[in-house]
VEXDREN-2710 file (C-alpha; in Angstrom, 1 decimal):
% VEXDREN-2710
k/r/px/py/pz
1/UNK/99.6/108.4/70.4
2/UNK/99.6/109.0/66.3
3/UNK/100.5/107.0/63.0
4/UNK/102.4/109.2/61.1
5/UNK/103.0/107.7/57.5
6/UNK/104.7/109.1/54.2
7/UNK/104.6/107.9/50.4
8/UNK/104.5/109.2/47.1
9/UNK/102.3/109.3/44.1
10/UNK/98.9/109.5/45.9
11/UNK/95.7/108.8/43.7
12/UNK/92.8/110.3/45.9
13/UNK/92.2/112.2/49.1
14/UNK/92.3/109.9/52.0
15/UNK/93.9/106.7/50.1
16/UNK/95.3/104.1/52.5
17/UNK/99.3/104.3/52.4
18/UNK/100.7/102.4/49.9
19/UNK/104.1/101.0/47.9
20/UNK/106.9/102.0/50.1
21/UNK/105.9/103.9/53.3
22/UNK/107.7/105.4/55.7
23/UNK/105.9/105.0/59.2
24/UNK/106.4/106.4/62.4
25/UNK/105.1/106.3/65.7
26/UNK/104.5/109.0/67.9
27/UNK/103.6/108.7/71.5
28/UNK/103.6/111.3/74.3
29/UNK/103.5/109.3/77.8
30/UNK/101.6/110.8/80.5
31/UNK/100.4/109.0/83.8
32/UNK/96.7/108.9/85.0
33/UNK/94.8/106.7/82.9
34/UNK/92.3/104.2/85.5
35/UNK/92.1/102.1/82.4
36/UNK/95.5/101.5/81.7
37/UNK/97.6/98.3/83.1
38/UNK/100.1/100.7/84.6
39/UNK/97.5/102.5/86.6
40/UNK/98.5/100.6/89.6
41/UNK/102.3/101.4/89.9
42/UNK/101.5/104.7/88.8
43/UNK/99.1/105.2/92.1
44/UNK/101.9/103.6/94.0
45/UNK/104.6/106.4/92.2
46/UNK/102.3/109.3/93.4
47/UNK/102.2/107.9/97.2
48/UNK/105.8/107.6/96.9
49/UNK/106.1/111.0/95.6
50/UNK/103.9/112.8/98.3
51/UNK/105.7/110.8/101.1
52/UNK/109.5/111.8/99.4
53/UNK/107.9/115.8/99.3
54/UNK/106.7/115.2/103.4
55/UNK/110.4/114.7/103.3
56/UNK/111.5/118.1/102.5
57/UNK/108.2/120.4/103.6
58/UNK/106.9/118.5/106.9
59/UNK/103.5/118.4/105.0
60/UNK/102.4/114.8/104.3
61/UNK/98.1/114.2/103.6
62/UNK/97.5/111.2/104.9
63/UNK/95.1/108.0/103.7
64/UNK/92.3/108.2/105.9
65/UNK/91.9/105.2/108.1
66/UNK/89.2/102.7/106.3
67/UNK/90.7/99.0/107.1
68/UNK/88.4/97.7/110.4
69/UNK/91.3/96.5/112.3
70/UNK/94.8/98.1/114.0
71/UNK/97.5/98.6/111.8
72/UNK/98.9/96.7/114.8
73/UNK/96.8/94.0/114.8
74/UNK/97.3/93.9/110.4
75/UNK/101.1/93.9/111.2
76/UNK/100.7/90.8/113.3
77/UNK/98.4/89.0/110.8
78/UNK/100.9/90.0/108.1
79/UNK/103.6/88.1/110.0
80/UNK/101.6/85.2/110.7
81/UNK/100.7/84.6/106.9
82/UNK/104.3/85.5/105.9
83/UNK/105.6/82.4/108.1
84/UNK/103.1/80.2/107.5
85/UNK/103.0/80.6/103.6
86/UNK/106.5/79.8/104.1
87/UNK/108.0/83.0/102.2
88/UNK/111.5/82.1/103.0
89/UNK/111.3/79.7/100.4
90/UNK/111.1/82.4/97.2
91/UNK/113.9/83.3/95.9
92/UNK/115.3/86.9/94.7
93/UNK/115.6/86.1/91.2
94/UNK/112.4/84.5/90.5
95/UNK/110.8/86.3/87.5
96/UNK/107.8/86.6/85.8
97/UNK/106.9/83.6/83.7
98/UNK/107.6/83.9/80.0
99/UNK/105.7/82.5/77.8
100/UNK/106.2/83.8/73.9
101/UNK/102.9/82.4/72.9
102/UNK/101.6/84.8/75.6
103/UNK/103.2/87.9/75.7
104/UNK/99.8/89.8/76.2
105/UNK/98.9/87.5/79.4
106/UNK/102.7/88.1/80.7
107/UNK/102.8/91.9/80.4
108/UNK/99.3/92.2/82.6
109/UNK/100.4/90.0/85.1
110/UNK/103.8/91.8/85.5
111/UNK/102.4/95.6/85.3
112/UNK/99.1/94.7/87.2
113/UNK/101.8/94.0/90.6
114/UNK/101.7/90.5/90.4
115/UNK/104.9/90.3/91.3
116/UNK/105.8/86.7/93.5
117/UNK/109.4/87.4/94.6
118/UNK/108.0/89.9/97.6
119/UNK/110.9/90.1/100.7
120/UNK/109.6/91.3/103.8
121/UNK/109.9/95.0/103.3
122/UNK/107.9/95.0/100.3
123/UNK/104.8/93.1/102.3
124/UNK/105.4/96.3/104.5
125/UNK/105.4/99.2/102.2
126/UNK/101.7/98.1/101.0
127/UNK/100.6/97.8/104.6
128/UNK/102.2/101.0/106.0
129/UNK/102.1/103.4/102.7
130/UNK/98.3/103.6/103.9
131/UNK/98.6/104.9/107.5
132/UNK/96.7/107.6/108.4
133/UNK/98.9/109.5/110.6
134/UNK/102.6/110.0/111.4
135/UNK/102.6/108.9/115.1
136/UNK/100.5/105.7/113.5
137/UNK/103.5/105.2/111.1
138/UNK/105.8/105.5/114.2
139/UNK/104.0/103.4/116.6
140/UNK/103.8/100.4/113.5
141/UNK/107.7/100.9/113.1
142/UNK/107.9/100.3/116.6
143/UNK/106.1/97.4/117.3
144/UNK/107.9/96.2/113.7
145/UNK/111.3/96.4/115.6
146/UNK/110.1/95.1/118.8
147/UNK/108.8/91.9/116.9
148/UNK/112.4/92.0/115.2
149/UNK/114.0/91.8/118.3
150/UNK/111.9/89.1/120.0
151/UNK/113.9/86.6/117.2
152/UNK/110.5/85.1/117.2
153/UNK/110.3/86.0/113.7
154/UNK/113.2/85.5/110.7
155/UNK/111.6/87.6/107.8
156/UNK/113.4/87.4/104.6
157/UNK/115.0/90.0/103.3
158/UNK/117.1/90.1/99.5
159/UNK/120.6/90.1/99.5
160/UNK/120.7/93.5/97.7
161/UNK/117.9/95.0/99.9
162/UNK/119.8/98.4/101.0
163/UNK/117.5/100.0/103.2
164/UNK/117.8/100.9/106.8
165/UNK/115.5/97.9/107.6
166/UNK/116.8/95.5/105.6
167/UNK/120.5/96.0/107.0
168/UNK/119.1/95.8/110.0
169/UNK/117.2/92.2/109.8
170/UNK/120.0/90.5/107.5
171/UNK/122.7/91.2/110.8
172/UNK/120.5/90.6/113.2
173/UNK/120.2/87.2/112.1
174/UNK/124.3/87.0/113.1
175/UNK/124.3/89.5/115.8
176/UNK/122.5/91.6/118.8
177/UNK/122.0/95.1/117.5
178/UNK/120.5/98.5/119.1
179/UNK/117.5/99.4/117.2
180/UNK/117.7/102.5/114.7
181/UNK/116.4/105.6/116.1
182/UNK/112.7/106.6/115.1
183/UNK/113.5/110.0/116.3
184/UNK/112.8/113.1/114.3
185/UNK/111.9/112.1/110.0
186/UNK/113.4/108.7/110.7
187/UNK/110.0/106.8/110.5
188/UNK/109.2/108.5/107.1
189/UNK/112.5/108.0/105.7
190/UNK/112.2/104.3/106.4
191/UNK/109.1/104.2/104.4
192/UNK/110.5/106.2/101.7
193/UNK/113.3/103.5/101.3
194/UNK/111.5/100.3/101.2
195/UNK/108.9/102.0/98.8
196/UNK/111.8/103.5/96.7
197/UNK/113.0/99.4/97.0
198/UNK/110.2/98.0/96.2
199/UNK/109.4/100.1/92.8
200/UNK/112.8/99.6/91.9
201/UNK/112.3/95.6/91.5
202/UNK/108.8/96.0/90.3
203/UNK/110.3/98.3/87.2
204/UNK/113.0/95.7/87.0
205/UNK/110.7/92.6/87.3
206/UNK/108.7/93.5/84.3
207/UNK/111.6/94.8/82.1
208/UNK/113.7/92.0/82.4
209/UNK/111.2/89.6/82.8
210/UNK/109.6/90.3/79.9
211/UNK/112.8/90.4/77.6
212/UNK/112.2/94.2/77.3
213/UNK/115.6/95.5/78.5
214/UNK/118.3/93.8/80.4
215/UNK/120.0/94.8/83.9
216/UNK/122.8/96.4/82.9
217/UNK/120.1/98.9/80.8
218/UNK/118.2/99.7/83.8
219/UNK/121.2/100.5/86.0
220/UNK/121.5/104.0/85.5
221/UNK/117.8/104.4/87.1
222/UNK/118.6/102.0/90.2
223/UNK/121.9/103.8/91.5
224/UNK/121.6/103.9/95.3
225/UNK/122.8/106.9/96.5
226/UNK/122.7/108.7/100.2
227/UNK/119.4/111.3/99.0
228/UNK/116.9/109.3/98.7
229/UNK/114.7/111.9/96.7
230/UNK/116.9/111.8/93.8
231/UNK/115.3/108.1/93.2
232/UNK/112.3/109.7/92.2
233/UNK/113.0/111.1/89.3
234/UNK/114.3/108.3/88.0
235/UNK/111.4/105.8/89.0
236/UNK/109.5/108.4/86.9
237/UNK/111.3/107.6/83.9
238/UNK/111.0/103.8/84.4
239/UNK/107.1/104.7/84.6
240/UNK/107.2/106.7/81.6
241/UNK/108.8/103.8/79.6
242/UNK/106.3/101.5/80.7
243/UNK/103.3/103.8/79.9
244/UNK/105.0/103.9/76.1
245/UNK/105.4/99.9/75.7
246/UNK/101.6/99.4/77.8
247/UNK/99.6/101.7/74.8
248/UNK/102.0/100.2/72.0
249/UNK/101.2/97.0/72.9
250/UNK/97.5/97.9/74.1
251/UNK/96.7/100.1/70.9
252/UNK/99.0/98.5/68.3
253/UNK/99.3/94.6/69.6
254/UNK/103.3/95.7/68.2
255/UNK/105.5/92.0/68.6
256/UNK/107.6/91.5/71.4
257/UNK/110.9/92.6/69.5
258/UNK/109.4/96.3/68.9
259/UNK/108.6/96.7/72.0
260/UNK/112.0/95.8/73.3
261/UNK/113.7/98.5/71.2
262/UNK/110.9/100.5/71.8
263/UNK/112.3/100.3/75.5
264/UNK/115.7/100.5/75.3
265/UNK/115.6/103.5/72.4
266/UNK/113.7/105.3/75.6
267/UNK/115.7/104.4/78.1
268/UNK/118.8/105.6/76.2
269/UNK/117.2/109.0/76.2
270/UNK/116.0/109.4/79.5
271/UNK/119.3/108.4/80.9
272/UNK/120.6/111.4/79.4
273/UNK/118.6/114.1/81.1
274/UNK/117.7/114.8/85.4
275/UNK/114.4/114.7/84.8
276/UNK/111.3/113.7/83.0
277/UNK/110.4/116.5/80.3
278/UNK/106.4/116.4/80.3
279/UNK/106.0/117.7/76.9
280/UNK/108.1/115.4/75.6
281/UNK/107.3/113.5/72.4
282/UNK/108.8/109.9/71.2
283/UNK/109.3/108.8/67.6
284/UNK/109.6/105.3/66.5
285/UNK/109.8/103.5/63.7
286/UNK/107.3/101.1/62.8
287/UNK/106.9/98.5/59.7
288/UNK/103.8/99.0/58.3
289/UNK/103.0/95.7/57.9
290/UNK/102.5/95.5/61.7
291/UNK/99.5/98.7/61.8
292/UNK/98.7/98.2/58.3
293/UNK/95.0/96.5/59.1
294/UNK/94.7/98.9/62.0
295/UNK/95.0/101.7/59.6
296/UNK/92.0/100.6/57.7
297/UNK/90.1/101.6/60.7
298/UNK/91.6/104.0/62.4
299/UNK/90.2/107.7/61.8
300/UNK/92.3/110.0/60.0
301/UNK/93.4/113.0/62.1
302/UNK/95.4/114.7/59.7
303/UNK/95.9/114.0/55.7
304/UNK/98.3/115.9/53.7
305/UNK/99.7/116.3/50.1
306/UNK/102.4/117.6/48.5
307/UNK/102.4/118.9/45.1
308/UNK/105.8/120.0/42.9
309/UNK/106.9/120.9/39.8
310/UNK/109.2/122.8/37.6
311/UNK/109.3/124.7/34.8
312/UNK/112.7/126.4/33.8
313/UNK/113.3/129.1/35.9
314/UNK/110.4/128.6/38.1
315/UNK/109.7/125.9/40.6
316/UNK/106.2/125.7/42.6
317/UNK/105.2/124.1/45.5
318/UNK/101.6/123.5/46.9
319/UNK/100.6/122.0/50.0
320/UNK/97.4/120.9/51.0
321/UNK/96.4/119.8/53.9
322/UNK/92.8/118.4/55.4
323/UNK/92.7/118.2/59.4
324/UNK/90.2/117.5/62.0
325/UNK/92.0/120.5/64.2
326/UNK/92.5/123.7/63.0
327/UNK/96.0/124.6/62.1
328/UNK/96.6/127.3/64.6
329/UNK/94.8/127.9/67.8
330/UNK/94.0/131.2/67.4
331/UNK/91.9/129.9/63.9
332/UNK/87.8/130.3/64.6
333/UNK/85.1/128.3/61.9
334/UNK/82.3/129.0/61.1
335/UNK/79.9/126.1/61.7
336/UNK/76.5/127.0/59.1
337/UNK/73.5/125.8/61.0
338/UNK/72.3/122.2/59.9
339/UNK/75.6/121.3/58.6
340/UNK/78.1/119.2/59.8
341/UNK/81.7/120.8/60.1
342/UNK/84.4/117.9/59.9
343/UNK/87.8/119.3/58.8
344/UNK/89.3/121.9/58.2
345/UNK/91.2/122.4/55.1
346/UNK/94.4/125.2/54.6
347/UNK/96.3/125.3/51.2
348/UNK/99.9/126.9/51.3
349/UNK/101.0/127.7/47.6
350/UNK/105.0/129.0/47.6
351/UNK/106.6/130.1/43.7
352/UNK/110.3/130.3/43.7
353/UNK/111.9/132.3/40.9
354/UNK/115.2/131.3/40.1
355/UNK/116.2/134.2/38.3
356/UNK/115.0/137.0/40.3
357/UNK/115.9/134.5/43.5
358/UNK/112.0/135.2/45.3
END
């Protein structure tokens, strides 16, 4: 992420930006970063993603097993806390709470999962997203159904929950139905779904939530459709966006009201392309007033100055510009011994002759 800024009649090498700036914000979004707020749904992305290519290869690498008990014997302690917590009472449109005065305090407690609307699938996709072998996976779907069946449990499940297990709990609470085959890829494209479910209202929790973008915005990324691997793509989008608005808000401490244009301005692009384009740079505006204290002490990667002038027939340019990288890659410097080498400096001089058009 970089500050670019632009004005005119500079006094001295390095001078703050002054009188009227132009300012722009560039930010390249990439994934990975243990210290960011979004580390966590970016973790749960990749296991999503490695499950989803299981999907299409047969070749899945598992979570080793490290929790001390079943995953049987976690199912049933999951139900238990479920019914006595008394989970039925949430609701599907709680979301987080907003508090202007707080908008720091609301954006880690959305993107660090904190999430308290959670249906029953979503308790299941962080239990069974870490099983340590197929037939495991399998054997847990099993005794999930079985459980189902007994009517000795009535999980709930949101109205707009379109998963194969979610159809299957909201009729059976109306009718006897024959379980769903675990035959074949069945069991893994169960867990596919409800994680594909549950990232879809986690993106949506915090973008709505937090006033960044509204429903009908993230729509285009939440279309169910019959191949469940075309979701992925578009969850990586809605992980993108939040990477941009985490380390603008992180970095920059931008208001509430940037942020949300911010969002939708990236949104609007990504909804306009299949997939996420890993070199791809975003450039926002920004008022200098909000990054003009920062400014003062952020390093300067790159200063450059523009000279012109004209005489008659002839009109010169010169370009000067002092950089902490070296203008091409295939430049080498030479670094004297017992000096410092900071910056590297390239002039570009260009003489235009009107008359003789050079």
């Amino acid at each position: 992420m970089t500050l670019q800024c632009t004005w005119n009649k500079a006094r001295h090498i390095f001078e703050l930006p002054h009188g009227d700036v132009s300012c722009v914000l560039n930010v390249h979004p990439v994934s990975g970063d243990e210290r960011s707020p979004a580390f966590i749904l970016h973790k749960e992305l990749l296991k999503l993603q490695g499950l989803t290519c299981g999907l299409q290869t047969g070749e899945i690498v598992w979570s080793p097993q490290e929790a001390d008990h079943s995953l049987t014997d976690q199912l049933t302690l999951m139900i238990q806390g479920l019914q006595e917590r008394g989970l039925r009472k949430k609701t599907e449109n709680q979301q987080v709470p907003l508090d202007s005065t707080d908008f720091d305090s609301c954006l880690e407690a959305a993107v660090l999962g904190k999430r308290e609307s959670l249906d029953f699938t979503d308790h299941l996709w962080t239990l069974l997203s870490g099983c340590s072998s197929f037939e495991e996976l399998k054997m847990a779907l099993a005794f999930i159904f079985k459980q189902l069946n007994s009517k000795e449990m009535r999980p709930l499940i949101f109205r707009k929950n379109s998963t194969t297990l979610g159809k299957f709990i909201r009729q059976l609470h109306h009718e006897d139905l024959e379980t769903p085959s675990l035959e074949g890829m069945k069991p893994l494209e169960m867990l596919v779904e409800i994680g594909v479910e549950k990232l879809r209202r986690d993106y949506t929790s915090i973008f709505v939530g937090l006033e960044l973008a509204t429903q009908e915005q993230l729509q285009p990324f939440l279309q169910s459709s019959g191949n469940i691997v075309l979701a992925l793509p578009e969850l990586q989008k809605l992980q993108n966006v939040l990477e941009v608005i985490v380390l603008s808000k992180t970095f920059l401490q931008l208001p509430r009201q940037t942020l949300s244009s911010y969002t939708r301005e990236a949104l609007k692009f990504y909804s306009t392309i299949p997939s996420v384009d890993p070199n791809h740079i975003f450039h926002f505006p920004v008022q200098i007033s909000s990054v003009h204290q920062l400014l003062e002490r952020l390093p300067v990667l790159e200063w450059r100055v523009s000279l012109k002038s004209q005489d008659k027939h002839y009109h010169v340019q010169t370009i000067c510009q002092i950089a902490t990288k070296p203008p091409f890659d295939h430049c080498l410097a030479y670094k004297p011994t017992g000096h410092e080498f900071s910056n590297y400096v390239t002039k570009i001089n260009c003489i235009q002759d009107t008359v003789r058009k050079t």
